[in-house]
C-alpha positions, 0 to 999 in steps of 0.5 A: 547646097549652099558651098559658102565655108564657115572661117575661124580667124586665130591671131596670136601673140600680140604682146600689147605694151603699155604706154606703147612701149616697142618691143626690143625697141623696134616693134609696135606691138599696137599698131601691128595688132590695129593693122591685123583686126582692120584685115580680119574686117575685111575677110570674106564671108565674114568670120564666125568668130575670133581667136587670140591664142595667148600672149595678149599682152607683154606683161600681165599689166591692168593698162596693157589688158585696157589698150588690148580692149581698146584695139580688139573693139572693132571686131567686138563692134562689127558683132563678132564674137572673140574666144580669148585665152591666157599665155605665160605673158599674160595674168588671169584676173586683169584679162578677165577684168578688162573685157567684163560686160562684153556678152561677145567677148569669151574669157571663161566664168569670172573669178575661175582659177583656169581659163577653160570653155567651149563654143560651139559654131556653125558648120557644125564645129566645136571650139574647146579653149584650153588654159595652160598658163603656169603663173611665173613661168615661161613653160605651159602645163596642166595639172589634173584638175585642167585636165579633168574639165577638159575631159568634161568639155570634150564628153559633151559632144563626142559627135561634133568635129572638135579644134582644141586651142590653147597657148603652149604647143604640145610637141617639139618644134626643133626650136631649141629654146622654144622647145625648153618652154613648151607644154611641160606638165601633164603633157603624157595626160594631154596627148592621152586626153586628145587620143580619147576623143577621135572627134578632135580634128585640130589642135592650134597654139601660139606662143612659137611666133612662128607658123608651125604644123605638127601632130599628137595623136591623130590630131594636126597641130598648128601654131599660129604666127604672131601678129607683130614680131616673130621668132628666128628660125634657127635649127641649130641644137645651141642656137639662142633665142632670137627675134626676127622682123619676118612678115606678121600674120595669122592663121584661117581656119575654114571648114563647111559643105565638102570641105574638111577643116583646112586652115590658111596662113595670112601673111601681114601687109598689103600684097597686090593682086595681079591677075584673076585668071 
């Protein structure tokens, strides 16, 4: 039997700018998103396919979703296929825009009100992406009819094991400020959703900047850490929020013969190797 796992690259985050504008005046969101798609092109066995959880951009702006397609082209052009989805930077009809006549680039039905889809990859392994963007605000949430295609999404295949992705973390993290800004509304309907449907194994986000692991109902929960700038970690109830110049990275999710869905942290860098024991 063939041992080879099947692997889910997350990245998360990335905050493109326009005009290369860096963040707090010190990270260049670009540059650290062009080192992480040059990393996921080496990752072996190659990847089945690549998700970014949200925040593709900073500002929800036409010429950043435009930089955003130029950076992520090399994964589109060594024919992998990308699963996008909004965060509460980012603005629906621009993002769905910039990446229109790209067959392998996954953003949801044109001119929909909610970026909701699934793909089913090998192994077998079904992805159910999750829009939980409210317009203008920085906190997620679902309303009922989110929530109701969900559910349909989920139905399809109650016998395929399920990782459900989207933006917002669905529990508290002990990162006050993070926390005032989680999934909101209709998280009661969310944990109801992911408790009906055992099949879902994993339940990924972004948004916290940080790698996290929780649960919510019998589904692990796991952010992904953002690509360029992370956020503190400060545990204290009143602490503020604050950016922090720890290392980037993403997450690696592999699962296949004898091997449940487990999922990796890959730090940013390079880290030399110095034994093979």
């Amino acid at each position: 039997m063939d041992a080879t796992p099947y692997l889910l690259v997350q990245l998360s985050d990335p905050h493109i700018t326009h005009s290369g504008r860096l963040i707090s005046g010190r990270v260049d969101t670009a540059a650290a998103l062009r080192h992480a798609v040059e990393r996921v092109l080496q990752i072996r066995p190659r990847p089945v396919a690549v998700l970014v959880s949200g925040d593709l951009v900073d500002a929800g702006h036409p010429a950043e979703y435009a930089q955003l397609r130029e950076l992520l082209m090399p994964l589109v052009d060594a024919g992998l296929p990308l699963a996008l989805l909004p965060g509460n930077h980012d603005a629906r009809g621009p993002l769905q825009e910039a990446f229109a006549g790209l067959a392998r680039v996954h953003r949801g039905e044109p001119g929909a009100t909610a970026i909701q889809y699934a793909l089913d990859l090998p192994g077998p392994l079904r992805l159910v992406v999750l829009d939980s963007l409210v317009p203008g605000r920085p906190e997620g949430g679902f309303d009922e009819a989110r929530l109701a295609q969900a559910q349909a999404l989920l139905a399809e295949r109650p016998d395929m094991p399920t990782l459900v992705a989207l933006h917002h973390p669905p529990h508290a993290t002990g990162l006050a400020a993070m926390d005032a800004m989680s999934l909101q509304a209709g998280l009661a309907g969310f944990e109801a959703l992911i408790a009906g449907h055992p099949q879902v194994q994993r339940v990924v986000c972004g948004h916290l900047h940080r790698m996290t692991l929780g649960r919510i109902a019998h589904a692990a929960v796991i952010s992904a850490p953002s690509t360029a700038h992370q956020v503190a970690l400060d545990l204290a109830p009143d602490a503020p929020l604050a950016l922090a110049l720890e290392p980037a990275g993403w997450l690696i999710h592999a699962w296949g013969p004898g091997l449940p869905l487990v999922s990796h942290l890959a730090l940013a860098g390079e880290h030399e190797r110095i034994a093979d024991l």
